[in-house]
PDB file with SEQRES, HELIX, SHEET and CRYST1 records, atoms N, CA, C and O in Angstrom:
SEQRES   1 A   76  UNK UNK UNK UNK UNK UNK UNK UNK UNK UNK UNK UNK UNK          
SEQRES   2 A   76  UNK UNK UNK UNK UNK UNK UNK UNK UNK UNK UNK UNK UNK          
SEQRES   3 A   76  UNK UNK UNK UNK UNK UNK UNK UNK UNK UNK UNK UNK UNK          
SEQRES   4 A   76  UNK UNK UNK UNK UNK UNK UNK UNK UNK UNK UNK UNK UNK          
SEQRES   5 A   76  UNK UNK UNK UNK UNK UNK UNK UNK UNK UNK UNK UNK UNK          
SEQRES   6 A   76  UNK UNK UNK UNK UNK UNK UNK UNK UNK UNK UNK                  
HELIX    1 AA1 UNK A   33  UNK A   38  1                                   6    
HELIX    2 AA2 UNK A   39  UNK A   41  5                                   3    
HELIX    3 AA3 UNK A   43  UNK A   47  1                                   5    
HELIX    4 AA4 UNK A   51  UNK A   56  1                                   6    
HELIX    5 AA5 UNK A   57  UNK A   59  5                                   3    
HELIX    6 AA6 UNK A   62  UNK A   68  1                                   7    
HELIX    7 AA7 UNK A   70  UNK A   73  1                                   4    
CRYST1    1.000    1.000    1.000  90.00  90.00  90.00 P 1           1          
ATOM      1  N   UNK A   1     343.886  89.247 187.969  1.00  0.00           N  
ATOM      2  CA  UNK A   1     344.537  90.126 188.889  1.00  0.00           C  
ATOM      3  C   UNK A   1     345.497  89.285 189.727  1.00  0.00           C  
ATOM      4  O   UNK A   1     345.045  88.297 190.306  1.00  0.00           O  
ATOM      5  N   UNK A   2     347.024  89.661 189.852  1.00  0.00           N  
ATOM      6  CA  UNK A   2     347.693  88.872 190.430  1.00  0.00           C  
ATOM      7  C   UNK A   2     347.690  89.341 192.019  1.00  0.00           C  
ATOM      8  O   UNK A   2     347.077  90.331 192.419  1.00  0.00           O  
ATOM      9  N   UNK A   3     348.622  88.301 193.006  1.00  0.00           N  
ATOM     10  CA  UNK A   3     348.295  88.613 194.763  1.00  0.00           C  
ATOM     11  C   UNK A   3     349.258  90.062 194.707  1.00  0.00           C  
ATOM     12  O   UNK A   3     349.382  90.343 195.899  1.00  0.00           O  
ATOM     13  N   UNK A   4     349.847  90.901 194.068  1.00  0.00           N  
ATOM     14  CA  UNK A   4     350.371  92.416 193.923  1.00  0.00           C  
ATOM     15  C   UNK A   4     349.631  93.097 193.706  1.00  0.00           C  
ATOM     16  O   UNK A   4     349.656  94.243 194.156  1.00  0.00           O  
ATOM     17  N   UNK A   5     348.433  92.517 192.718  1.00  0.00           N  
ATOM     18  CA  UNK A   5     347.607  93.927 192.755  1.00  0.00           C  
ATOM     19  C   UNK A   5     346.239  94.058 193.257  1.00  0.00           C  
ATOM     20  O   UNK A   5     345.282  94.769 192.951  1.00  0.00           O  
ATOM     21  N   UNK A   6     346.538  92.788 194.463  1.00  0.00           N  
ATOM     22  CA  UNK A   6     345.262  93.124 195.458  1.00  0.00           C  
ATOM     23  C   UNK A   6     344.796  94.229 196.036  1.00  0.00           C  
ATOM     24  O   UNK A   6     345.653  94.862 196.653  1.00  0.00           O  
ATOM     25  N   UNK A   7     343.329  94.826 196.041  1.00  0.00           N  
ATOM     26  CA  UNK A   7     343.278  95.568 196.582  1.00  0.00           C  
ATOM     27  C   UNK A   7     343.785  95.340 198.457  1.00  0.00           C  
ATOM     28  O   UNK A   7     343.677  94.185 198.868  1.00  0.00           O  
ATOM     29  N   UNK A   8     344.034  95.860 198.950  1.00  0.00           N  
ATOM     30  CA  UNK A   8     344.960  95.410 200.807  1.00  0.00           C  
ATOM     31  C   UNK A   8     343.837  95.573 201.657  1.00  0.00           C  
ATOM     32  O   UNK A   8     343.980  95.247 202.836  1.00  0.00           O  
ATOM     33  N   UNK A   9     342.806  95.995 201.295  1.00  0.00           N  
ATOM     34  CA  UNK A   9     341.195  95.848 202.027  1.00  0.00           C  
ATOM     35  C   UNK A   9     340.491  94.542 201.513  1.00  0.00           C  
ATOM     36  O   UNK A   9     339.311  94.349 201.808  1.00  0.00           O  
ATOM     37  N   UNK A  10     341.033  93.844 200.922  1.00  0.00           N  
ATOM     38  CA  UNK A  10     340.504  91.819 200.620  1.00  0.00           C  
ATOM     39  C   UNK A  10     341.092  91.517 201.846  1.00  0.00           C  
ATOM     40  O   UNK A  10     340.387  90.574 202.205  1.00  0.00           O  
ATOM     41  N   UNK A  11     342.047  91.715 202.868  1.00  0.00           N  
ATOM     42  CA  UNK A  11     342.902  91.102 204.026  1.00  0.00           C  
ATOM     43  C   UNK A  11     342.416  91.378 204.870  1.00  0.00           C  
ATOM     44  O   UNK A  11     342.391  90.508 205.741  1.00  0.00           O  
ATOM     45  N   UNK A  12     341.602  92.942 205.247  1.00  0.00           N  
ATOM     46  CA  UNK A  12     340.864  93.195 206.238  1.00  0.00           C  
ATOM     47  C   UNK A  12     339.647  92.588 206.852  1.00  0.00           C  
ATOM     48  O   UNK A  12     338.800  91.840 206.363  1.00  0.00           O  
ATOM     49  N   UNK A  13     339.793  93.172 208.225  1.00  0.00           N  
ATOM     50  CA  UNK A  13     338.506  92.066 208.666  1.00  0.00           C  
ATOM     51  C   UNK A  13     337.044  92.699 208.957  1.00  0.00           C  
ATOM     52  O   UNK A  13     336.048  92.490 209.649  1.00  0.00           O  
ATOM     53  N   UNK A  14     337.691  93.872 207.708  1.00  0.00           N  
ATOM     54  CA  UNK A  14     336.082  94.639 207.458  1.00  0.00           C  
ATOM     55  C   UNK A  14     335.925  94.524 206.060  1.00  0.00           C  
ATOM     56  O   UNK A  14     335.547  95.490 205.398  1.00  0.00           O  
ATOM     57  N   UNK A  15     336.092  93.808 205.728  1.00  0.00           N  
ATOM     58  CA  UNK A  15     336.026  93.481 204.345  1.00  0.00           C  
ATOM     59  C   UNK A  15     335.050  92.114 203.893  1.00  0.00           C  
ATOM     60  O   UNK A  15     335.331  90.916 203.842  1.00  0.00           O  
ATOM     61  N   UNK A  16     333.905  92.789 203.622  1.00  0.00           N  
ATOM     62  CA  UNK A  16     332.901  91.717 203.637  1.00  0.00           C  
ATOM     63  C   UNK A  16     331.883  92.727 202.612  1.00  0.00           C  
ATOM     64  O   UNK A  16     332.068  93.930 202.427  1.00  0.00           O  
ATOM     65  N   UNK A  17     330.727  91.856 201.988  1.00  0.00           N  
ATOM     66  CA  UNK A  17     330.006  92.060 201.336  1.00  0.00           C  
ATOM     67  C   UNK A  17     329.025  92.343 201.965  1.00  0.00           C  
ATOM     68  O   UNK A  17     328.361  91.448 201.442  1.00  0.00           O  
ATOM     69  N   UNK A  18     328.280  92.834 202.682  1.00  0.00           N  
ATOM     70  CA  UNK A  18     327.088  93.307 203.467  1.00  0.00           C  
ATOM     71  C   UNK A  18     326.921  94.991 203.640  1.00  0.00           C  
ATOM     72  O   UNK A  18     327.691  95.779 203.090  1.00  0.00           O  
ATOM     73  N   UNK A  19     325.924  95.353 204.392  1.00  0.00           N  
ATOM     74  CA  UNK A  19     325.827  96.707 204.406  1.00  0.00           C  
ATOM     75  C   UNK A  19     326.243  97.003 206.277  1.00  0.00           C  
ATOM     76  O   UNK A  19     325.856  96.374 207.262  1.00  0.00           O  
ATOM     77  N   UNK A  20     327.017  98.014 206.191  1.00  0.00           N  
ATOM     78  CA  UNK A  20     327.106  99.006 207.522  1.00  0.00           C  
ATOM     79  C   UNK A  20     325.862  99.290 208.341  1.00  0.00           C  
ATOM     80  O   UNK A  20     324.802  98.937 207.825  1.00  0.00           O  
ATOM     81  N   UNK A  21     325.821  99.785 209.360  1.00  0.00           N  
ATOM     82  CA  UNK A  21     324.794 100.265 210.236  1.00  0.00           C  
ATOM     83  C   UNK A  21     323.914 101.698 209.483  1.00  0.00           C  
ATOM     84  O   UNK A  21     322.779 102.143 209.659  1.00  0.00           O  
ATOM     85  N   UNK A  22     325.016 102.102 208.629  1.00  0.00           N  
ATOM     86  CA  UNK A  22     324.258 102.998 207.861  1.00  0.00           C  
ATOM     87  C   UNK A  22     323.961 102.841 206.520  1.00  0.00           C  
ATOM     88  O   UNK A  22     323.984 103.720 205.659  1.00  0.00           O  
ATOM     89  N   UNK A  23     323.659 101.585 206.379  1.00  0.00           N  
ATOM     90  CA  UNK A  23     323.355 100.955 204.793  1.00  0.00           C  
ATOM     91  C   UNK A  23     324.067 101.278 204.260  1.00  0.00           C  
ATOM     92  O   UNK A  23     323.524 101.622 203.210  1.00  0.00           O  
ATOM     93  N   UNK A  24     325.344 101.506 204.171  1.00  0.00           N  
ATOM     94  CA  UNK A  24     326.526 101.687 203.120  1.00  0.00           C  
ATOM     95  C   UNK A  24     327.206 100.210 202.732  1.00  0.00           C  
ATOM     96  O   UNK A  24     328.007  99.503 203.344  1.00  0.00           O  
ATOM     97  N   UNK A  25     326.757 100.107 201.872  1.00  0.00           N  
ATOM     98  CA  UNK A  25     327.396  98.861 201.545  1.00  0.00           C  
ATOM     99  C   UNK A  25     329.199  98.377 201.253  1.00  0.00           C  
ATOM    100  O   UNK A  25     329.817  99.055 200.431  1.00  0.00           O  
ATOM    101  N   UNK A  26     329.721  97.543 201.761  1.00  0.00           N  
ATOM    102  CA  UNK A  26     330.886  96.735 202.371  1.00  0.00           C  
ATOM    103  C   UNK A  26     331.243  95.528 201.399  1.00  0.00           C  
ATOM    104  O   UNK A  26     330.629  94.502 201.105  1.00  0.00           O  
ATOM    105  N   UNK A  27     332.820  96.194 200.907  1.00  0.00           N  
ATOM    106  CA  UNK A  27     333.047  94.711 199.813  1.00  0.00           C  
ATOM    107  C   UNK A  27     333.877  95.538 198.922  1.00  0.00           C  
ATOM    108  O   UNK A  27     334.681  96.470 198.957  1.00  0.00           O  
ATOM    109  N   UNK A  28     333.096  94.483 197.847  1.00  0.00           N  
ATOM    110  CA  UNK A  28     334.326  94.816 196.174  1.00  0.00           C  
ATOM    111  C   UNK A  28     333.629  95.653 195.330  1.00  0.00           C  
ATOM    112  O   UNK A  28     334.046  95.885 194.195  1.00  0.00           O  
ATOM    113  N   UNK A  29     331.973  96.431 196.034  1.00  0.00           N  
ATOM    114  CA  UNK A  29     331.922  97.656 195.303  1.00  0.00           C  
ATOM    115  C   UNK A  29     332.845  99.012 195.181  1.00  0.00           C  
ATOM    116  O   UNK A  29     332.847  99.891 194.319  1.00  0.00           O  
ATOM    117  N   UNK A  30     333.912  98.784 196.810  1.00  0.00           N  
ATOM    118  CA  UNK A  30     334.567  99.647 197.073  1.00  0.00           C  
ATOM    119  C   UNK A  30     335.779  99.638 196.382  1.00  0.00           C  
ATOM    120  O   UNK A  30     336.729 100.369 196.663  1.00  0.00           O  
ATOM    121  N   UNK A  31     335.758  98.925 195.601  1.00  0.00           N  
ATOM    122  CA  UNK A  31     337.407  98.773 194.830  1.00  0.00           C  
ATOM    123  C   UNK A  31     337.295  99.119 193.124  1.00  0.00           C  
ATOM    124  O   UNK A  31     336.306  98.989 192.402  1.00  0.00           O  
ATOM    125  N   UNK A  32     338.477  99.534 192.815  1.00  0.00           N  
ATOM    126  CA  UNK A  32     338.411 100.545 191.561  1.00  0.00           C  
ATOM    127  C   UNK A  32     337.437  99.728 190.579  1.00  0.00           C  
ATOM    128  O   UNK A  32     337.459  98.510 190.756  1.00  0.00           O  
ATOM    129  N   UNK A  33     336.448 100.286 189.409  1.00  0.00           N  
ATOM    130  CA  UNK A  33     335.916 100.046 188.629  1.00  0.00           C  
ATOM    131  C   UNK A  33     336.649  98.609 187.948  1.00  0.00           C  
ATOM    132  O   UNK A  33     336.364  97.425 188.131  1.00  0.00           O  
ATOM    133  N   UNK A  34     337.444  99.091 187.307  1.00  0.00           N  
ATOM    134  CA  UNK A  34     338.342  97.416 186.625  1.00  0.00           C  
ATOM    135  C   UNK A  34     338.491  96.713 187.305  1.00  0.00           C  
ATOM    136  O   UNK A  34     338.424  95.577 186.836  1.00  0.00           O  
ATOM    137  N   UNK A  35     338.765  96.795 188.717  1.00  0.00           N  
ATOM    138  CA  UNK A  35     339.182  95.413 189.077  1.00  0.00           C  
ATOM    139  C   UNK A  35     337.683  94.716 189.548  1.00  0.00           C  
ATOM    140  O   UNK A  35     337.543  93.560 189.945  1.00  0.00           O  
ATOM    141  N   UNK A  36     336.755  95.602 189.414  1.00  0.00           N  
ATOM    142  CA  UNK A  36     335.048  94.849 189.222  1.00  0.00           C  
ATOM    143  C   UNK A  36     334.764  94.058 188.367  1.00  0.00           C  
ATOM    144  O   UNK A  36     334.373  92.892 188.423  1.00  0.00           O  
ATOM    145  N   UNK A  37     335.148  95.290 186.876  1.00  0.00           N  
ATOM    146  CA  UNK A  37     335.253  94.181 185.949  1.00  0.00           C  
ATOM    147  C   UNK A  37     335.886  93.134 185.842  1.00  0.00           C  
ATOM    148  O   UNK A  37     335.269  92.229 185.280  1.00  0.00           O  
ATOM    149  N   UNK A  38     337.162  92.857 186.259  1.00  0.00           N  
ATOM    150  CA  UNK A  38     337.977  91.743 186.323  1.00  0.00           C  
ATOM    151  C   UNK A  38     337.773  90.693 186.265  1.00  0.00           C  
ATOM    152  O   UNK A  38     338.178  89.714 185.637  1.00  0.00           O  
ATOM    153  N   UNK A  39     336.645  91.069 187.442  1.00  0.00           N  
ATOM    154  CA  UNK A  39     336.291  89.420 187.905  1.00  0.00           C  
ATOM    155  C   UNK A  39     335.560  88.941 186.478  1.00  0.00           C  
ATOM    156  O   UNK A  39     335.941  87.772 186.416  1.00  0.00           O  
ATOM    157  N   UNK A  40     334.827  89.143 185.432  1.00  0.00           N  
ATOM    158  CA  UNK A  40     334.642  88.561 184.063  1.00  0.00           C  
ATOM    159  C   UNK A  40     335.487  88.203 183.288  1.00  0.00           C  
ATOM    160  O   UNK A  40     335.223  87.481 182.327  1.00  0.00           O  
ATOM    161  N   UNK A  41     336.794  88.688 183.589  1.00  0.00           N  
ATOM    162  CA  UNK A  41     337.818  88.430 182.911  1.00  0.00           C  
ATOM    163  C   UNK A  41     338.362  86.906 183.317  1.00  0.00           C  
ATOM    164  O   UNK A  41     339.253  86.508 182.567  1.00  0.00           O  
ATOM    165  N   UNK A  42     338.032  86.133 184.215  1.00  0.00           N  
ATOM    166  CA  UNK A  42     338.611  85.000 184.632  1.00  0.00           C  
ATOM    167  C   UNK A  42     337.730  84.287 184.439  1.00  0.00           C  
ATOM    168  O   UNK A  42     336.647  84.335 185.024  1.00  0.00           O  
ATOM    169  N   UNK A  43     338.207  83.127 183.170  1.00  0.00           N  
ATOM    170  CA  UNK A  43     337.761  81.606 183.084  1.00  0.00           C  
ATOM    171  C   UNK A  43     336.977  81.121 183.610  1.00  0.00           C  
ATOM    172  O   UNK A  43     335.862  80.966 183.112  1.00  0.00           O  
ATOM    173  N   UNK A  44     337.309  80.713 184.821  1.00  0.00           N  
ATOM    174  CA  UNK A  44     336.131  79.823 185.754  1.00  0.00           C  
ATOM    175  C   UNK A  44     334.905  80.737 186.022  1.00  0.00           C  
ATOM    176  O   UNK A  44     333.814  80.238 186.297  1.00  0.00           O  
ATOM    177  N   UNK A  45     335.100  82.147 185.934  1.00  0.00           N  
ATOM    178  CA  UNK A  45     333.434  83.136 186.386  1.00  0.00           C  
ATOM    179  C   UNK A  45     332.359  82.969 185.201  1.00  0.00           C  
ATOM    180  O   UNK A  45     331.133  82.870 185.136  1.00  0.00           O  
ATOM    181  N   UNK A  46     333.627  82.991 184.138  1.00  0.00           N  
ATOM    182  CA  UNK A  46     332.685  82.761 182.552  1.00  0.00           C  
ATOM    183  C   UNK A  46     332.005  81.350 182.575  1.00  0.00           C  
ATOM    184  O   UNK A  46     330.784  81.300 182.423  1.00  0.00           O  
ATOM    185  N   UNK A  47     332.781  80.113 182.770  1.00  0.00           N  
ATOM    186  CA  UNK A  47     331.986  78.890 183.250  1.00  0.00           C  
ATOM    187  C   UNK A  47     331.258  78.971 183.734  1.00  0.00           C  
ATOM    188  O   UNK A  47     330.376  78.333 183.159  1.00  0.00           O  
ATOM    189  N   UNK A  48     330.744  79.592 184.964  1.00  0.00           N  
ATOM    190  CA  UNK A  48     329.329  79.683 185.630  1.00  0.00           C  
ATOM    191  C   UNK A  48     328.232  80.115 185.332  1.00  0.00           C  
ATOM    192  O   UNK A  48     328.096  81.172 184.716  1.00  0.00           O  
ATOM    193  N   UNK A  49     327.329  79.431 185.687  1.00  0.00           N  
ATOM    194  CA  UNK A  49     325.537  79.595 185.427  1.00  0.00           C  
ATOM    195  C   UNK A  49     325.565  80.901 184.856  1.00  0.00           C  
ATOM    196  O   UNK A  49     326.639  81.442 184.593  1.00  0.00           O  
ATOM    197  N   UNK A  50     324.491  81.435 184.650  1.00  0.00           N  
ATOM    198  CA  UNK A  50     324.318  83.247 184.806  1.00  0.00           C  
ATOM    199  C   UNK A  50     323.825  83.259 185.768  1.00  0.00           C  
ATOM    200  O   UNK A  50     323.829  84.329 186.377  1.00  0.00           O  
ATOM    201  N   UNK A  51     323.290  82.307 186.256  1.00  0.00           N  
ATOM    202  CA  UNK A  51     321.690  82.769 187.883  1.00  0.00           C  
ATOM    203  C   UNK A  51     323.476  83.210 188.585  1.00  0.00           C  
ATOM    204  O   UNK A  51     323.911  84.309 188.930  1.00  0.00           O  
ATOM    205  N   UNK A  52     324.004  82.141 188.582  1.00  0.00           N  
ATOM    206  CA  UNK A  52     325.248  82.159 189.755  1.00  0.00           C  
ATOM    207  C   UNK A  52     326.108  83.521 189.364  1.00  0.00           C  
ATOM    208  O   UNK A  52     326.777  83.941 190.308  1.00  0.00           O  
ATOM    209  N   UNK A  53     326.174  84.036 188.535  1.00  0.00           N  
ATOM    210  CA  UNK A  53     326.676  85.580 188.335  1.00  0.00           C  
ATOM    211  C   UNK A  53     325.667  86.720 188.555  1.00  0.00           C  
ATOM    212  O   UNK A  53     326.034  87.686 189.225  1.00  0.00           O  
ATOM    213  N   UNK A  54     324.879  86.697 188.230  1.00  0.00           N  
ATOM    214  CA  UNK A  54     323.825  87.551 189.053  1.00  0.00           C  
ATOM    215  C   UNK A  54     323.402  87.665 190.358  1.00  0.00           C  
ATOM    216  O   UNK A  54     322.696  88.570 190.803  1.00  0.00           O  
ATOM    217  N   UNK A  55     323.981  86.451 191.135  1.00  0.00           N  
ATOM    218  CA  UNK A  55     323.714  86.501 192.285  1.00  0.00           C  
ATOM    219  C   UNK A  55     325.234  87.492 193.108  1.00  0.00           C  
ATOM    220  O   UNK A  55     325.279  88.327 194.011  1.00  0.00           O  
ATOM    221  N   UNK A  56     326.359  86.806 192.168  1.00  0.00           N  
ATOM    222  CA  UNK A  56     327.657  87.482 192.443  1.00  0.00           C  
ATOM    223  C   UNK A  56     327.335  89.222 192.823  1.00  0.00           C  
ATOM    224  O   UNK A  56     327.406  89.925 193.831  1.00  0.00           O  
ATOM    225  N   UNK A  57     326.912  89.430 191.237  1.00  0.00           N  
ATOM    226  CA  UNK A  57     326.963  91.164 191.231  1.00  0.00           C  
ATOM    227  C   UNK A  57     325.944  91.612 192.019  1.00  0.00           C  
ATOM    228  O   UNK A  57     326.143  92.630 192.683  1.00  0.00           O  
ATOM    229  N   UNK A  58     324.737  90.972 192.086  1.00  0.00           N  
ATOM    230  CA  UNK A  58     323.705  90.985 193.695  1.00  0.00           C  
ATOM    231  C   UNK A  58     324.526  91.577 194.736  1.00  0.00           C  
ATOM    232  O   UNK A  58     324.033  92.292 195.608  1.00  0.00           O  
ATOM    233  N   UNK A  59     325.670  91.321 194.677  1.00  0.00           N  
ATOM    234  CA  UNK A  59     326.320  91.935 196.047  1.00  0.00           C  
ATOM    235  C   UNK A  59     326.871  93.120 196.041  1.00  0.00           C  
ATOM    236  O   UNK A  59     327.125  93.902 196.958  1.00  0.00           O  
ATOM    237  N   UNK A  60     327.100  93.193 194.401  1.00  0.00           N  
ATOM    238  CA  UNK A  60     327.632  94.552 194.162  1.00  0.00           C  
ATOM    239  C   UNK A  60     326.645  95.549 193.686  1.00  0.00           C  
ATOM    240  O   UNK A  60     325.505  95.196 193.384  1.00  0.00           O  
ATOM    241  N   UNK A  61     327.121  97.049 193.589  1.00  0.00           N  
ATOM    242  CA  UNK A  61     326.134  97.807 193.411  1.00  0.00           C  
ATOM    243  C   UNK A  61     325.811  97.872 191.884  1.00  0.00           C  
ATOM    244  O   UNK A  61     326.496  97.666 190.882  1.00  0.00           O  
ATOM    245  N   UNK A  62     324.516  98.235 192.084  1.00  0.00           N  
ATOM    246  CA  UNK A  62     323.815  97.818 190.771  1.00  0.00           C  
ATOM    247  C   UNK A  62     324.026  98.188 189.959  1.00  0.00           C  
ATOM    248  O   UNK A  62     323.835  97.446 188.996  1.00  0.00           O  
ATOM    249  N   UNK A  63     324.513  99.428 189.706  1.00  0.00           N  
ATOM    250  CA  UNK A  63     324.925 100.048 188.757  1.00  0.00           C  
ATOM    251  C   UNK A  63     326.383  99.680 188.061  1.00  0.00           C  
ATOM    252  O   UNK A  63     326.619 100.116 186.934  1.00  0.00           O  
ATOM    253  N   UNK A  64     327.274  98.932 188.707  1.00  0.00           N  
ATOM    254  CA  UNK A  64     328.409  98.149 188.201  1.00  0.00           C  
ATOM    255  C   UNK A  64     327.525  96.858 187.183  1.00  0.00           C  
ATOM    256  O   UNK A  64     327.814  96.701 185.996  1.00  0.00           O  
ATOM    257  N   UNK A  65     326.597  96.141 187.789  1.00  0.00           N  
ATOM    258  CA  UNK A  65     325.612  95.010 186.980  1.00  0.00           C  
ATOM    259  C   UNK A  65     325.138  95.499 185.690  1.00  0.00           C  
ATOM    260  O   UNK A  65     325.333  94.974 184.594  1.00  0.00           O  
ATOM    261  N   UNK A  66     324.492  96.566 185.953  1.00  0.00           N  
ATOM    262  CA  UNK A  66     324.204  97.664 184.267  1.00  0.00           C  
ATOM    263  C   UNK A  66     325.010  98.269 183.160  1.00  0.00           C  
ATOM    264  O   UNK A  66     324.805  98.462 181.962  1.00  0.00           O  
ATOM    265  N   UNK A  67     326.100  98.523 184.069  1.00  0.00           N  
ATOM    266  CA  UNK A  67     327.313  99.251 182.790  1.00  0.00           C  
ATOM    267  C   UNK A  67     327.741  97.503 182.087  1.00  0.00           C  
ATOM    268  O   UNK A  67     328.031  97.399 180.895  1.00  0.00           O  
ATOM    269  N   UNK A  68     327.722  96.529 182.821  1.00  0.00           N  
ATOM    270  CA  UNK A  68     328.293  94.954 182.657  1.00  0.00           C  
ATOM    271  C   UNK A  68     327.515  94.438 181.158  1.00  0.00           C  
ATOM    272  O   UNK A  68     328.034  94.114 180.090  1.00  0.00           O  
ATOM    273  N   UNK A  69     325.815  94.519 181.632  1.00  0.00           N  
ATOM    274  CA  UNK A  69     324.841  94.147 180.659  1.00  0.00           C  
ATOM    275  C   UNK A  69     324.870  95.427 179.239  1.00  0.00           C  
ATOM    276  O   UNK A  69     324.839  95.327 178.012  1.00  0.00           O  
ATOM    277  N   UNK A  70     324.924  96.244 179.928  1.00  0.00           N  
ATOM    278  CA  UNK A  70     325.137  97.543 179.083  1.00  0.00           C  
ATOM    279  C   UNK A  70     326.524  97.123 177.615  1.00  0.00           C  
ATOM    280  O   UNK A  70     326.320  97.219 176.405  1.00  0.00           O  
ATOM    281  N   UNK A  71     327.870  96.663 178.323  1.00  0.00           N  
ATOM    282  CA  UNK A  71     328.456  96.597 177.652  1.00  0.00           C  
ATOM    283  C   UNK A  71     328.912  95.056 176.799  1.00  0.00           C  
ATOM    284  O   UNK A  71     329.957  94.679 176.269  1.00  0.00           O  
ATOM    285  N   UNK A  72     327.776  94.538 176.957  1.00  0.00           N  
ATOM    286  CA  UNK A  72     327.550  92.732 176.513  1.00  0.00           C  
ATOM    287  C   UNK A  72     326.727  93.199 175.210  1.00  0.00           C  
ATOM    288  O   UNK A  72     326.835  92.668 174.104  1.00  0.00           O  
ATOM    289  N   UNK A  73     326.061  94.058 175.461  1.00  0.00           N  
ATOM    290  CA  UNK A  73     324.989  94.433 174.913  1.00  0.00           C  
ATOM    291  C   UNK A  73     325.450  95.198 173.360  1.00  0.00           C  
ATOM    292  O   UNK A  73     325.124  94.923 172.205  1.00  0.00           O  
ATOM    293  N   UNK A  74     326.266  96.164 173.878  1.00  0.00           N  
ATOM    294  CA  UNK A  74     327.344  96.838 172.438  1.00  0.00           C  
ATOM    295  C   UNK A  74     328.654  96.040 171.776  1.00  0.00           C  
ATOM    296  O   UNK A  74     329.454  96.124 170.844  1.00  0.00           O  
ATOM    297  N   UNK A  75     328.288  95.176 172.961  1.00  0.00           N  
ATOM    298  CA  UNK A  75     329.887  93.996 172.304  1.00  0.00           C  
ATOM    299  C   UNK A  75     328.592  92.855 170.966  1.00  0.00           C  
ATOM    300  O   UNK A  75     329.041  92.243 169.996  1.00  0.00           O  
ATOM    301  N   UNK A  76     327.494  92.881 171.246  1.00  0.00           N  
ATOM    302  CA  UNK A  76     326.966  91.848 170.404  1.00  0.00           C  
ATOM    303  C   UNK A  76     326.460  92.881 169.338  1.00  0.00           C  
ATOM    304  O   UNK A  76     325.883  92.489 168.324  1.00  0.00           O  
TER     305      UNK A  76                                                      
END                                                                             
């Protein structure tokens, strides 16, 4: 993903990975489906551990982590 097709809520200074006062969770679950996936799409994420990618999508909602394994799963 190039710096054009940032989502413009990565700049904000509510833009963090944690949950709200009303457990709504805060971050890059909030940004379109592909550019979730994306982040697999880049080199250096594929280099990393798996513990260290599971901990990544840990932040995201779980169900983005399942369609991920889900589709590793029909790619093999």
């Amino acid at each position: 993903m190039t710096t054009d097709q940032k989502d413009p809520r990565v700049n904000d200074a509510e833009y963090r990975l944690e949950k709200n006062h009303q457990g709504k969770w805060l971050g890059c679950e909030e940004l379109p489906f592909e550019c979730r996936l994306a982040l697999l799409g880049i080199p250096m994420v594929k280099k990393l551990p798996t513990a260290i990618i599971e901990i990544i999508f840990d932040f995201a909602r779980r169900d983005v982590y399942r369609e991920i394994l889900w589709c590793e799963r029909v790619r093999t």
